[in-house]
N, C-alpha and C positions, 0 to 999 in steps of 0.2 A: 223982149220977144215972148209972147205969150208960149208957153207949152202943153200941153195934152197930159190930161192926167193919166196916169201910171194904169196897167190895165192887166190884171193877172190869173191865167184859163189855164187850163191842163192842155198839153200840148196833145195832137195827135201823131200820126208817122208819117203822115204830110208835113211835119213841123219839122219833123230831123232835119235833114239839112239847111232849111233857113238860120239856122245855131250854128253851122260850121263856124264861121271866124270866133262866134262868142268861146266856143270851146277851143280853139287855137291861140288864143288869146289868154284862154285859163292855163294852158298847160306851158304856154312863155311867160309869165307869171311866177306863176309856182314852182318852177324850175322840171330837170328830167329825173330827181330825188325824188317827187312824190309824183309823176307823171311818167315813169320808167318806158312803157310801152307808146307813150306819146299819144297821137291820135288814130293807130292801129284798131279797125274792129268797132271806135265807138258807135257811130250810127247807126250798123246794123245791129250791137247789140239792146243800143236802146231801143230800135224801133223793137225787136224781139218782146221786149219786155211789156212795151206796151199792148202789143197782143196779146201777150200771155196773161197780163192782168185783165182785159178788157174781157177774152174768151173767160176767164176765173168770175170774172162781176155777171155775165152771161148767165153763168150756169147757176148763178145764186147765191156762192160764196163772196166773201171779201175782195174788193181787188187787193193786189200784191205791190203795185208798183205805182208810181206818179210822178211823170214830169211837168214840173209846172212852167209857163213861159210869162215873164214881166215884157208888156208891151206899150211901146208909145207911137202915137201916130202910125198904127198895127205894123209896125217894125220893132222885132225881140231886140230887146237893150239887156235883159239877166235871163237866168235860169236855175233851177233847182231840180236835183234828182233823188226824187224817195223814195226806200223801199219800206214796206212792212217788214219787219225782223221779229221774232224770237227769240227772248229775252233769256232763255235759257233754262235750267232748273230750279231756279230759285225765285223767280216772279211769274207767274200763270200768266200775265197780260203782254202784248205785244207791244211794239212802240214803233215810231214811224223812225227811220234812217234819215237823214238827207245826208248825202255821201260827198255833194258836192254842190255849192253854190258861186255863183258870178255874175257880176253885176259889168259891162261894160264900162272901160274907165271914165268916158267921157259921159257916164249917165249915170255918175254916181250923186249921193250927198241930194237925191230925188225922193226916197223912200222904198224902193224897189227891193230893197234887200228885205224891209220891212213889212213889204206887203209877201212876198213869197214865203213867210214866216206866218204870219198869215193865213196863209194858205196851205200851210204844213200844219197848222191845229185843225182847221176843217175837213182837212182829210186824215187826219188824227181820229176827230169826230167819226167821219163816215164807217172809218174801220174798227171802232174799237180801238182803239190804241191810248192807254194809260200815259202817255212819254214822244217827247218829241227829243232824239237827241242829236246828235250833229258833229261829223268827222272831221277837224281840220287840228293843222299841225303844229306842234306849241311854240314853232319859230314862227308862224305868221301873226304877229304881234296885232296887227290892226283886226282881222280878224277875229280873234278871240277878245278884243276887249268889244266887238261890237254884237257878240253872242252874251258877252257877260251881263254887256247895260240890258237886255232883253230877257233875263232870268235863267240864262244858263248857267250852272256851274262843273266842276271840274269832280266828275265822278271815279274813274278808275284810270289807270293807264294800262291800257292794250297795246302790247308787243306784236310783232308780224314778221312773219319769215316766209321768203315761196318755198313751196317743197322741193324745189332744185337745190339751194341749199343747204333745208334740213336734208335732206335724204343724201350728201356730202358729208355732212359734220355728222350724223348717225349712220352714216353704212347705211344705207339702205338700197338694196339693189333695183334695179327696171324691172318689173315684171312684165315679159314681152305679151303675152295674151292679156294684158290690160289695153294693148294698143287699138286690141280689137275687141272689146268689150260689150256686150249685149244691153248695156245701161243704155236707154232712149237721151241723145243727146242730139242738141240742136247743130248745124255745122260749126258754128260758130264756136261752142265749147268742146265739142269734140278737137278743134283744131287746137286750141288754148292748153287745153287736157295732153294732147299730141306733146305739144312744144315743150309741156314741164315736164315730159315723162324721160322726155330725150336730151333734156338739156346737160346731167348733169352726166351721160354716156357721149356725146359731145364731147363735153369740155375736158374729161378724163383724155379723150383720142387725143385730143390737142394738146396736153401737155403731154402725152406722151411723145409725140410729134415733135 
């Protein structure tokens, strides 16, 4: 049966939920270890982002963010979500994130992984960005051998803690007028911001309990 070649655009916020199953799909996958929050919050925060880059491209600067959509027969079979990052103190140039990719199982071994890689140098290009690098986890074996055949290698290991947590193992108390903070935040991270501030005055109540 003939197939429809591989077809790969920036998605816009009309694109979000046409990805619902591809991203439920990612997060039964990869398990709720690196999925903790599940499918909580995604769509509205990526539509978020897509604005926020799009209003940034507007006004003349770089955009910030890019979700790209792999399409066949204009039905999303993958996806890819990049950010610009800041590379820190010690590299001036920025590099493009992709934080997350997925390729639908039944439309794999097509090139799709490949072309959204692809499409993560050209908007590399667009921005300035030195570096394309890419988050996944060193138990997903297939995975990283299929970043490796494509020039990736294996640069630093970054450790992660939520601040519920750290602020546990270091004492560190709630500042309650954080809860209400003058910092311009969108609802969405205000709510995210809410929940870690509270979590770990929670979970104290309940053991006390």
């Amino acid at each position: 049966m003939h197939r429809s070649p591989v077809i790969v655009r920036a998605a816009t916020e009309d694109d979000v939920d046409s990805l619902t199953p591809l991203w439920e799909e990612f997060c039964e996958q990869v398990g709720s270890s690196l999925v903790p929050n599940g499918f909580i919050d995604v769509p509205e925060r990526v539509r978020e982002r897509i604005r926020v880059s799009r209003a940034t491209a507007e006004a003349g600067a770089r955009p910030t963010y890019r979700l790209a959509i792999a399409l066949s027969d204009g039905q999303p079979i993958a996806f890819a979500s990049m950010t610009v990052i800041d590379r820190g103190l010690m590299s001036p140039s920025s590099a493009v994130l992709i934080d997350v990719v997925h390729v639908t199982q039944s439309e794999r071994k097509r090139g799709a992984g490949t072309a959204l890689l692809r499409h993560a140098v050209l908007f590399a290009d667009e921005v300035g960005a030195s570096d394309v690098a890419v988050s996944v986890a060193p138990q997903v074996r297939d995975a990283n051998r299929f970043y490796a055949r494509h020039g990736f290698t294996q640069m630093v290991t970054r450790r992660s803690s939520t601040v519920a947590q750290l602020r546990r193992k270091l004492g560190v108390e709630v500042r309650l007028d954080q809860l209400d903070s003058t910092i311009e935040l969108t609802p969405v991270e205000r709510s995210l911001r809410r929940r870690a501030l509270l979590t770990p005055r929670r979970t104290a109540r309940t053991a006390r309990n």
